[in-house]
C-alpha positions, 0 to 999 in steps of 0.5 A: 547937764545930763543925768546920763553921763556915765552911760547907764541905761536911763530905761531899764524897763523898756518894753521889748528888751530882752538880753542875750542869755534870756534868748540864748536859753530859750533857744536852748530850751526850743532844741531841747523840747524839738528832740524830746518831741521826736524822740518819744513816739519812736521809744514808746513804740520801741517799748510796746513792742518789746512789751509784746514781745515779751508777753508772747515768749512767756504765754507760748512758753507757757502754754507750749504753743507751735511755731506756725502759731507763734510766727503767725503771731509775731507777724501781726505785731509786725505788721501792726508796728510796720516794722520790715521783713525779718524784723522779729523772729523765732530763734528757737523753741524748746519745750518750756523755753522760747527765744525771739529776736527782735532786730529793726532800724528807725529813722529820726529826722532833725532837719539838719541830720537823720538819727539811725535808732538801732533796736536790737533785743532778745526776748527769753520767755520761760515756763513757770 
């Protein structure tokens, strides 16, 4: 007689068995690493940029800097970030008090759709 005759795996450690939930999670975890992956570089920057932004706005506030400087500056952090025309801007400069827009879209890939990330911040740098 067989000693299988109630249809119970005779090999429950054969070499190469795997079951569907261990696949489906590590697929899972692939997608969920795949985003991360092309997420972070483009928040990082997002956040670098905000950073020196900010710094900018609080020293020119500080230090009453002129418009021609602070556009001369915002446009090499423009360029630094590749960022387009128009992206950072002066909204207004008042003694004390400076307020920059910043305004720009960056495309994502994920191979089977494009993720339209919208950045739209305000930075308000004040005197002490």
């Amino acid at each position: 007689m067989s000693s299988n005759a109630t249809g119970a795996d005779a090999r429950p450690r054969e070499r190469g068995a795997i079951s569907i939930k261990v696949l489906l999670t590590l697929i899972l975890i692939g997608i969920a690493a795949f985003i991360v992956i092309k997420i972070t570089p483009v928040y990082i920057d997002e956040r670098q940029l905000a950073f020196k932004v900010d710094d900018l706005a609080n020293k020119s506030a500080v230090r009453n800097t002129k418009e021609v400087d602070i556009n001369k500056a915002i446009e090499i952090i423009r360029q630094e970030y590749e960022l387009p025309e128009n992206s950072i801007s002066l909204v207004s400069r008042e003694p004390g008090r400076i307020k920059i827009s910043i305004n720009y879209q960056k495309d994502i890939d994920f191979l089977v759709t494009t993720y339209q990330r919208k950045v739209n911040y305000t930075v308000n740098g004040k005197d002490l």
